[in-house]
C-alpha positions as semicolon CSV with decimal commas, in nm:
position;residue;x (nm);y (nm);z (nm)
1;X;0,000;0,000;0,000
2;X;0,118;0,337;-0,078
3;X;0,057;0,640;0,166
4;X;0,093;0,977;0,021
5;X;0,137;1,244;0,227
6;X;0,063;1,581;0,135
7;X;0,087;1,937;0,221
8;X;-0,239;2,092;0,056
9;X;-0,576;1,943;0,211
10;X;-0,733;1,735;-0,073
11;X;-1,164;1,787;-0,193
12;X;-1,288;1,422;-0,135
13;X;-1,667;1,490;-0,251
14;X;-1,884;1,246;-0,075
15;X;-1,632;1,138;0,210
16;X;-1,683;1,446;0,443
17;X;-1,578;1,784;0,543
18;X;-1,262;1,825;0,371
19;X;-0,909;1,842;0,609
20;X;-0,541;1,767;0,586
21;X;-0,589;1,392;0,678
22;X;-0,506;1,164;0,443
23;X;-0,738;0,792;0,417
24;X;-0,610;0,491;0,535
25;X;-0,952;0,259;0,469
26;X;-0,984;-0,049;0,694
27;X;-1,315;-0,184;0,606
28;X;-1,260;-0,515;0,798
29;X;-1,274;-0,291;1,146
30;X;-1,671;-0,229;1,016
31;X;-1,763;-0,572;1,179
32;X;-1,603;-0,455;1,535
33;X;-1,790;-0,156;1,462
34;X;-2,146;-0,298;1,359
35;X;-2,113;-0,520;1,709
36;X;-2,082;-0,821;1,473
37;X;-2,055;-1,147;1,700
38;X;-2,168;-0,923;2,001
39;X;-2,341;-1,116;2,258
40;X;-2,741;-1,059;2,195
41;X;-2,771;-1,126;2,640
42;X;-2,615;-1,117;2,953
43;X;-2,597;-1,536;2,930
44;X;-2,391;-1,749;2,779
45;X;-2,592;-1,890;2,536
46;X;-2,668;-1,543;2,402
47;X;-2,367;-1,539;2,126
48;X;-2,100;-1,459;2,372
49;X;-1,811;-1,535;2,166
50;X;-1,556;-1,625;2,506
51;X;-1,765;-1,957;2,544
52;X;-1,760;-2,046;2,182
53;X;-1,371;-1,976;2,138
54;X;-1,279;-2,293;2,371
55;X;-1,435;-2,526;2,147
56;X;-1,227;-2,379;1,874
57;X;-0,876;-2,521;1,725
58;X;-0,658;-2,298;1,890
59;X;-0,570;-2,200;1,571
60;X;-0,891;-2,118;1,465
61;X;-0,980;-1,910;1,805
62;X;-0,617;-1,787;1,797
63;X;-0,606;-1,940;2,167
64;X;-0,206;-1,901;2,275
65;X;-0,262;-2,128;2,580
66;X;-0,568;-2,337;2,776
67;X;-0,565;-2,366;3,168
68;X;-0,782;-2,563;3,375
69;X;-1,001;-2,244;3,475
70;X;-0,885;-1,994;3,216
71;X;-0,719;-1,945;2,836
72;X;-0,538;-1,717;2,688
73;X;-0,670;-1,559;2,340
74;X;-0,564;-1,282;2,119
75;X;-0,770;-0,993;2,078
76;X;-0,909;-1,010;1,712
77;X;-0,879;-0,606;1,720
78;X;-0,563;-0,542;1,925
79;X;-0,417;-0,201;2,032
80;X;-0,079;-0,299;1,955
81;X;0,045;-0,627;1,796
82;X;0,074;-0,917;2,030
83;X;-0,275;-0,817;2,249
84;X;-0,376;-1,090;2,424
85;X;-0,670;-1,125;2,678
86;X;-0,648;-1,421;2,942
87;X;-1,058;-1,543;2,969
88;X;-1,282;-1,758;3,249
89;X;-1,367;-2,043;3,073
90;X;-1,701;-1,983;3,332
91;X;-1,962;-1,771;3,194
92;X;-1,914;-1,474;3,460
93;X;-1,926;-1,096;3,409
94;X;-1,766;-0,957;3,702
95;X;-1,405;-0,986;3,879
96;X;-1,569;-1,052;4,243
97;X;-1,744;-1,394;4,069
98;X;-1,425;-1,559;4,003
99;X;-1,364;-1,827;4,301
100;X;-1,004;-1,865;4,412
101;X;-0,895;-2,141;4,191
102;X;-1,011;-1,907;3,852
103;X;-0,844;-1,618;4,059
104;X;-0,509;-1,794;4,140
105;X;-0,464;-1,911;3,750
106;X;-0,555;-1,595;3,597
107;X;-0,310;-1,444;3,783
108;X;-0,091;-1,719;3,666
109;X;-0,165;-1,705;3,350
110;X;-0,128;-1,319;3,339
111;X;0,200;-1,377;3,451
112;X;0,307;-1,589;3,186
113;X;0,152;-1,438;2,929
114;X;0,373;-1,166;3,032
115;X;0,735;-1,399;3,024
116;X;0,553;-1,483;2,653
117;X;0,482;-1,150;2,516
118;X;0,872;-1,082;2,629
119;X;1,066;-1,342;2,496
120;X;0,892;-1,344;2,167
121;X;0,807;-0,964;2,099
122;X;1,122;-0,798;2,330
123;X;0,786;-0,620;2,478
124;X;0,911;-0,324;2,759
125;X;0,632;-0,307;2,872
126;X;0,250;-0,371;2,986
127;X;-0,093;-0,202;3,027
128;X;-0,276;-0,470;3,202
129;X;-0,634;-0,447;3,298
130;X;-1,035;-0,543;3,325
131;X;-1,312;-0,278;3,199
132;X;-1,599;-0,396;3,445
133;X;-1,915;-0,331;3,294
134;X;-2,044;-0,137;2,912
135;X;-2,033;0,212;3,136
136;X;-1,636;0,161;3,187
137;X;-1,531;0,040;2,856
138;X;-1,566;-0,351;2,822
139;X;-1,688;-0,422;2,453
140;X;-1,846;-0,722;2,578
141;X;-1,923;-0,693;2,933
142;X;-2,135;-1,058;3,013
143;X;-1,782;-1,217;3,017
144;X;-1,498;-1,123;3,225
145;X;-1,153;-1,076;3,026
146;X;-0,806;-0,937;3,098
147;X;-0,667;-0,765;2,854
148;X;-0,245;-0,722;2,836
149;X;-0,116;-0,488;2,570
150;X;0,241;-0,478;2,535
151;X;0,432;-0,171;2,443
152;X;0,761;-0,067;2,336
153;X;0,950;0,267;2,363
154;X;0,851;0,475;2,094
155;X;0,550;0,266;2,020
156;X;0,323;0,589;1,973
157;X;0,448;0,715;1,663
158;X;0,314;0,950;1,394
159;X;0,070;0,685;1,270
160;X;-0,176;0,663;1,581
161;X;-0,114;1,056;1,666
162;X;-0,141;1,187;1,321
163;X;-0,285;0,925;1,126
164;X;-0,518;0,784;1,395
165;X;-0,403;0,455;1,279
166;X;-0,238;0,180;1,404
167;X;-0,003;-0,071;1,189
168;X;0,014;-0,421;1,330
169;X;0,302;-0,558;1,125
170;X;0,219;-0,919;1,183
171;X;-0,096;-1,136;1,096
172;X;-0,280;-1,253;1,407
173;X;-0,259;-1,617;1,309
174;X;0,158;-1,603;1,287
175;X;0,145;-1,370;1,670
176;X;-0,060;-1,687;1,755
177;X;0,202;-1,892;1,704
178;X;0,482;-1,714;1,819
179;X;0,368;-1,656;2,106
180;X;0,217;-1,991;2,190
181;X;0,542;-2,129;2,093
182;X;0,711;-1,896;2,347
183;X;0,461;-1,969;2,657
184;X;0,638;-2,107;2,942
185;X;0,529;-2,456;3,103
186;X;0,303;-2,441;3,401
């Protein structure tokens, strides 16, 4: 793909109040947009795509690692390359719901998820954390899900600033791999 940058704002009839941004069109984001495989109910059985993923290759479910209680999963519209979310394989919505096995191996898993996204990625860092509940940001709020987003120095470039875009340099099937190849043993 070829990005032109320009100095002189360009008359895009039909796409909107003409500015200096340029386009960078990522139609495949319309689904995430749309709420397409959204849960249609608080219950399991409404849609909610953290119980169907299990039953999934973990190729197919890009699942990096399965725990007794909990799996690991990459986020199929990541922040930055290598977002990962360690799931309850129990149907709950809220961190207080977990009991202290599901506690014990998220933390676990969180951990190693951590030792994963470092020796395959070189990641220098982490924002780790649960949105609890639609009002505080969690895209699908029925099932509880930790989300770890690595980050690098300099990771905030002119893309996401000027561009508002993000470029993920790797497919989400081969971060899959890499970093299910790079989890450490239990």
């Amino acid at each position: 793909m070829l990005i032109v940058m320009t100095s002189e704002p360009e008359q895009q009839i039909g796409v909107g109040t003409p500015d200096a941004f340029q386009r960078l069109w990522t139609p495949h984001r319309m689904a995430y947009i749309q709420g397409e495989n959204k849960p249609t109910g608080p219950e399991a059985g409404d849609g909610c795509p953290f119980c169907g993923i299990p039953s999934s290759t973990d190729e197919d479910g890009l699942v990096v690692a399965r725990g007794k209680y909990v799996y690991a999963v990459l986020n199929l519209y990541p922040y930055n390359g290598g977002h990962l979310m360690v799931v309850p394989y129990r149907h709950v919505a809220d961190y207080t719901e977990l009991d202290g096995p599901e506690t014990m191996e998220l933390a676990d898993f969180t951990k190693r998820a951590m030792v994963a996204l470092r020796a395959a990625s070189g990641a220098h860092g982490f924002n780790i954390g649960m949105n609890q509940g639609s009002v505080a940001g969690a895209g699908i709020a029925a099932h509880l899900h930790q989300h770890l987003v690595p980050r690098w120095g300099g990771d905030t470039n002119f893309m996401p600033v000027v561009g508002h875009t993000k470029v993920l340099p790797q497919l989400l099937a081969d971060t899959r791999k890499m970093l299910a190849d790079a989890w450490p043993a239990g």
